[in-house]
Structures are given as structure tokens and as C-alpha cells.
N, C-alpha and C positions, 0 to 999 in steps of 0.2 A: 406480528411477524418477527420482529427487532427481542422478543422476550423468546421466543421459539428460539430463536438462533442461541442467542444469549443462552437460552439452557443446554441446547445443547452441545454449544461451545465448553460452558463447567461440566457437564456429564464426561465429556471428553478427557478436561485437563484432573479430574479425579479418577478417570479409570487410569489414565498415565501414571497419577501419585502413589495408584493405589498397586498395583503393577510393581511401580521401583521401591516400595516398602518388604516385596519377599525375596527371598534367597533365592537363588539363582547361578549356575554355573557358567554359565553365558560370558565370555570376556568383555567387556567393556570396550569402550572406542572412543578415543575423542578426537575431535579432530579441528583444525582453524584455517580459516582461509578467507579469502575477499570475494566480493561480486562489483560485477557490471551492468548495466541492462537499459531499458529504454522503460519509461514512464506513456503512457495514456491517460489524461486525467478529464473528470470534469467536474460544474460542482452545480446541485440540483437547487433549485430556488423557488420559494414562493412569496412573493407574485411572481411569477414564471419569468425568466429568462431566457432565450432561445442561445443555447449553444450549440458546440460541437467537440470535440474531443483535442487537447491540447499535449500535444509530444514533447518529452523531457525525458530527464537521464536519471537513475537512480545509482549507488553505487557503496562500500562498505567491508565493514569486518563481520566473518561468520565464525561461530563456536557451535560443533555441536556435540552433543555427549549420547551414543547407542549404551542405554543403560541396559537393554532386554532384547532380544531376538525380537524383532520385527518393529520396536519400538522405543522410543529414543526421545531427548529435548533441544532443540535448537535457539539459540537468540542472537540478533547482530547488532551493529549499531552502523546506522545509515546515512546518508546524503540523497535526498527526495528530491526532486521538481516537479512541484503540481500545480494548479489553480485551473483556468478557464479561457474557452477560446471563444466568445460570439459569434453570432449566426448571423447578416443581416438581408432581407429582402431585399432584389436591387431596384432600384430606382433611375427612370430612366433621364438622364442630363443629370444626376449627380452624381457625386464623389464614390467610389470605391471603398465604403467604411470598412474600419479594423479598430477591433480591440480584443488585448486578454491581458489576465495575470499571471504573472508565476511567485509563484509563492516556494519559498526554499522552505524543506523541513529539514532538520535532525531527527532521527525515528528510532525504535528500539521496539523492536517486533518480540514477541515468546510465544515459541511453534510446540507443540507436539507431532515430533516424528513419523511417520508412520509409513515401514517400507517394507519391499517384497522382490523377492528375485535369485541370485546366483552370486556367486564368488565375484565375478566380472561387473554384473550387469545388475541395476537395481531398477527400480518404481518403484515412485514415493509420494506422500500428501505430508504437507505439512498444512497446520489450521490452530491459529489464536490468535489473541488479543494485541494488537498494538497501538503502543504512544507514541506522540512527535511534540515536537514546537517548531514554531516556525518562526527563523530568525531572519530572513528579508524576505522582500517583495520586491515584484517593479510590475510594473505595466507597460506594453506599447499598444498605440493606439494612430489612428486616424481618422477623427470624428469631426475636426471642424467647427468644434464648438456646439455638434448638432445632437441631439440626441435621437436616434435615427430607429433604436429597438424598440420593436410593434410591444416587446413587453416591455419589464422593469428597466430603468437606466439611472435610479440615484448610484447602485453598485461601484457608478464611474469615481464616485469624487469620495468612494469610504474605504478608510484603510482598514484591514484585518482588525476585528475588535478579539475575537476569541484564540489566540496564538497558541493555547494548547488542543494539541488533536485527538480523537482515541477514536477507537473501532475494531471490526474482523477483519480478519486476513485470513488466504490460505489461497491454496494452488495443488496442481499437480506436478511432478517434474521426474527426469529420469538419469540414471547418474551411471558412469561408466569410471571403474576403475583399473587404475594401469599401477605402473611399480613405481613412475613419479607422480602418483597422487589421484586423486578423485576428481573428474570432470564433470559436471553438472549442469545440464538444464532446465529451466525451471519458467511455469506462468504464475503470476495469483492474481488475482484479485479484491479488492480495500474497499470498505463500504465502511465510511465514518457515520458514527455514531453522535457525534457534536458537528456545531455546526462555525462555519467563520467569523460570521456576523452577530450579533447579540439577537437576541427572537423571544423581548417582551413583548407585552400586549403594546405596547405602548413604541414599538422597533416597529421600520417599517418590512423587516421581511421576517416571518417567522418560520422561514426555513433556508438554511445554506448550507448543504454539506457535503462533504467531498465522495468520488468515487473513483479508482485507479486503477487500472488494468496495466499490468506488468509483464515483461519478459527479460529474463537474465540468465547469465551462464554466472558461475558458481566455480570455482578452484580450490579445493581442501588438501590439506598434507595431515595424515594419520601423526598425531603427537604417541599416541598408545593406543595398542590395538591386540 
């Protein structure tokens, strides 16, 4: 499935290259601006871990360039918050457990454009590859010393071993233009392709990887148009 996508994630980004190599009288657009938005993340494990989906904030610089009538390249550079929220069965006469991570990225997403609509009013997908690192963590918890998850719980005491991220992206989103600039709203979704934790034979978990579901509004001012 992860090689499907992968092709036809490059199927993709070579029709775009191959697109912005002819002539064309189409004006060109560039255009820069920032985003906001809210993070949903979680991160999928094996030996299984029961989670549930963890709220954070994304947020950054956008560029993008409409090289072609209907299609175009976009890339930003980010502020992520992601990791993981547990799940626990409750138990009756015990404590209340809690725990998750958040894991801070820097990210740097590269989108292929892809829009449709009127002077005003647009529909759009953007869909490609993105990298991060992850330059802090923390954890809050309330476990009691106990390890209380019916699944995995070394998780608790191992800090991130793999800091660099990669994987797909992409979304839908729909963008409204006025005379001070371009409004935008936008969903995607992030399906990492590596994982947090190292996953030798010899690692105890050989799979940790992240997935994110986003929502964000988007502000662009046309630099050329």
C-alpha cells in the first residue's frame, strides 16, 4: 500500500515538473503568507498501544508559486505538535491514569498545487512529501509508578530515538479572494512513513509511527500576479 502511494505521490510531482517545463502564457502568481490551525495526532505501535487522538497546534510561513492555470507548487516551513494520548480501561478503586507526549516538530512540507474555480472563489488539493525534526518533547502523566496499559508500557521511560520525520501529506481546502489578499481554509492529513522509536529485530517495538489530522486557515498576499 505505502509503495502505491509512494508512486503515485512521483507520478504526481513529474506531471507538475513536466507541466512547468512548456510555454505557457498564463501569468504566473506568487504569493506568501502564514498559517494557524489545530493538530490531531496519534502514533500507531506494535506491540499495540491503546490510544486516542492528542490536540495541538500547528502554525508557519507559506510560499506558493501558480506556475500553470490550474496548477501550481507550494512549501512552508512549520511549528507542529504531535505525539500521543493513552487510553486506559478504568479500574475500579483506582487512580484516574493519564499519560501522553508531545513531541514539537519543525516541518517543511512540498505540495503540488492543484486548483479549480473563478476569480473569487477557488477548490484546491494540495498532496506531497514532508520532513520534520523534532526538537523537544515532554510528557504529562499520572500513572503512580503503575503501569496500568492492557498493552505496551516501556514507551513510558524511552525518549524519541528517531528525531527525523518524513512521510505524505495532503488535503482538500477552499480559498476566497478579496482585494487585501487570499483567505484560506484548509484540512490534511500526515501519514509518517518512519517511525519514533528504532524497530530492530533486536528494539522492542517494531513499529511507531506517526499520523495527523489537521485543520487550518491560511492568509496569502499576492507578491506578483
Amino acid at each position: 500500500m505505502i509503495k502505491k502511494i509512494l508512486i503515485a505521490t512521483s507520478l504526481c510531482l513529474a506531471t507538475a515538473t513536466g507541466s512547468m517545463a512548456q510555454q505557457s502564457k498564463f501569468p504566473q502568481e506568487i504569493s506568501v503568507g502564514a498559517s494557524f490551525g489545530m493538530n490531531f495526532s496519534s502514533v500507531t505501535f506494535n506491540p499495540k498501544v491503546s490510544t486516542k487522538m492528542k490536540q495541538g497546534y500547528n502554525g508557519g510561513l507559506v510560499l506558493r508559486w501558480n506556475t500553470e492555470k490550474n496548477l501550481g507548487l507550494q512549501t512552508e516551513l512549520n511549528f507542529s505538535q504531535q505525539g500521543w494520548e493513552e487510553q486506559f480501561d478504568p479500574v475500579e478503586g483506582a487512580p484516574a491514569y493519564q499519560y501522553s507526549r508531545t513531541i514539537n516538530y519543525v516541518e517543511v512540507p512540498f505540495f503540488t498545487h492543484i486548483y479549480f474555480g473563478s476569480d473569487k472563489f477557488k477548490f484546491y488539493v494540495n498532496m506531497g512529501p514532508k520532513i520534520g525534526y523534532a526538537i523537544t518533547e515532554s510528557t504529562s502523566e499520572n500513572l503512580g509508578g503503575a503501569s496500568p496499559n492492557t498493552g505496551a508500557n516501556d514507551q513510558h521511560g524511552m525518549p524519541i530515538e528517531k528525531k527525523f520525520d518524513w512521510g505524505l501529506c495532503g488535503g482538500p481546502g477552499i480559498e476566497l479572494r478579496t482585494g487585501i489578499g487570499y483567505f484560506l481554509l484548509e484540512g490534511r492529513y500526515y501519514y509518517a512513513l518512519g517511525d519514533i522509536f528504532n524497530s530492530h529485530k533486536s528494539d522492542y517495538f517494531n513499529k511507531s509511527s506517526s499520523q495527523v489530522i489537521s485543520a487550518r486557515i491560511i492568509y496569502l498576499m499576492p507578491l506578483r500576479k
